[in-house]
C-alpha positions as CSV (number, residue, x, y, z in Angstrom):
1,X,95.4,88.0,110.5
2,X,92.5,88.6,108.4
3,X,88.3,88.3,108.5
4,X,85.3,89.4,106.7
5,X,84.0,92.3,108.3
6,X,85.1,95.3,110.2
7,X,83.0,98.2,111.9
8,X,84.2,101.9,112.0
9,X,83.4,104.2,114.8
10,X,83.1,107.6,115.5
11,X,82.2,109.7,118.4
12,X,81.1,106.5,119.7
13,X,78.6,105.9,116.6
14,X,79.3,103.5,113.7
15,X,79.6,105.3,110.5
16,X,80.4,102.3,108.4
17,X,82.8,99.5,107.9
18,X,85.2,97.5,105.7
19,X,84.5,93.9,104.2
20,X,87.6,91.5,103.7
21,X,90.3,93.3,106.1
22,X,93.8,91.8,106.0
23,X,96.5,93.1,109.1
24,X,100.1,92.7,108.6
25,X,102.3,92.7,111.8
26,X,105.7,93.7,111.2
27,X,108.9,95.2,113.1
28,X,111.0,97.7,111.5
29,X,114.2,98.9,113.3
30,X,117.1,101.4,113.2
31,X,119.9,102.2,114.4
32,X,120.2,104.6,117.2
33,X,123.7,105.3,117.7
34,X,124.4,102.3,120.7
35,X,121.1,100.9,120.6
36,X,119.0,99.5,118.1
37,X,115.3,101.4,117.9
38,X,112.6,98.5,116.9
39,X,108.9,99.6,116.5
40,X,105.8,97.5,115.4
41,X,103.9,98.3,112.5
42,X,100.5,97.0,111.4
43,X,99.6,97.3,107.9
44,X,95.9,97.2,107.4
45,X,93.9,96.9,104.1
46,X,90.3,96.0,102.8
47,X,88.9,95.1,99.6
48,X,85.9,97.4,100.0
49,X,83.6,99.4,102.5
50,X,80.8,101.5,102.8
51,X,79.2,104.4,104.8
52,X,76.2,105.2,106.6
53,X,77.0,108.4,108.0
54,X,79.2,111.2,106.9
55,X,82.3,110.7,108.6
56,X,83.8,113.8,110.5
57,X,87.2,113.3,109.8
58,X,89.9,110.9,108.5
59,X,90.4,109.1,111.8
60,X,88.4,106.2,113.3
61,X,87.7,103.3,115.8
62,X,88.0,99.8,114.6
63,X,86.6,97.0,115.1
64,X,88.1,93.9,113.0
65,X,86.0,90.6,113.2
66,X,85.8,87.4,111.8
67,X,83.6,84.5,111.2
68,X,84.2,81.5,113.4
69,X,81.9,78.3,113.3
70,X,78.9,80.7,112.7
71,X,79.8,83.9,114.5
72,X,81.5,86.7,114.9
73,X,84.2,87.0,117.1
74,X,86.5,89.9,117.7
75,X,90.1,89.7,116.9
76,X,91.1,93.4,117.7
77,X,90.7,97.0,117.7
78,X,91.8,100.8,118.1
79,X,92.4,103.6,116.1
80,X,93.2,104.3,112.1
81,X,93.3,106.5,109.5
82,X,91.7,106.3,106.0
83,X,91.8,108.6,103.3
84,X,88.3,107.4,101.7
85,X,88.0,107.7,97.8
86,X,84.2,108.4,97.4
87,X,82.3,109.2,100.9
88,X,78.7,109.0,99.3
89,X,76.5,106.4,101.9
90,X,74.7,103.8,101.8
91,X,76.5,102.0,99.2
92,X,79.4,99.4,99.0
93,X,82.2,100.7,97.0
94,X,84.2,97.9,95.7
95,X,87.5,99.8,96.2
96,X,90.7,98.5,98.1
97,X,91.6,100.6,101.3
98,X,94.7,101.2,103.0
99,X,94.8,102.2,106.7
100,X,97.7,103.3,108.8
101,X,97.5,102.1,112.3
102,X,97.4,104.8,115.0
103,X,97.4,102.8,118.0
104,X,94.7,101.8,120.7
């Protein structure tokens, strides 16, 4: 799944977001003794982003959208972390991101 534009939240207020987002769904298992233990993974990246408030911490709400026949629709959300290169704002940085998926 991927889409142009993605909004990050905190506290409830956007602090920025990402342009060109890409999720990867995978499964990864292991054994577990008698069973097998299988667990989903989504592997989340962007080509760039940018802030407009200082973020308080490493974690966020996402929003992922992408641009259908003129709009923006939703394709899904929840919770990340990002370990952000350069947190000045008000400026796109041009710099690929990797997020690991928390949940929703």
């Amino acid at each position: 799944m991927d889409g142009e534009i993605g909004a990050l939240y905190q506290d409830g207020q956007q602090v920025g977001g990402i342009f060109d987002w890409e999720v990867t769904v995978s499964k990864r298992s292991a054994d577990n003794g008698d069973w097998k233990d299988v667990k989903v993974f989504k592997d989340i990246t962007a080509k760039s982003y940018w802030l407009i408030d200082a973020p308080a911490s490493n974690y966020y709400e996402v929003k992922f959208f992408k641009a259908m026949r003129g709009r923006l629709v939703l394709l899904d959300s929840g919770r990340i972390e990002i370990e952000l290169p350069n947190k000045s704002l008000d400026r796109r940085f041009y710099i690929p991101l990797e997020m690991r998926w928390i949940g929703n």
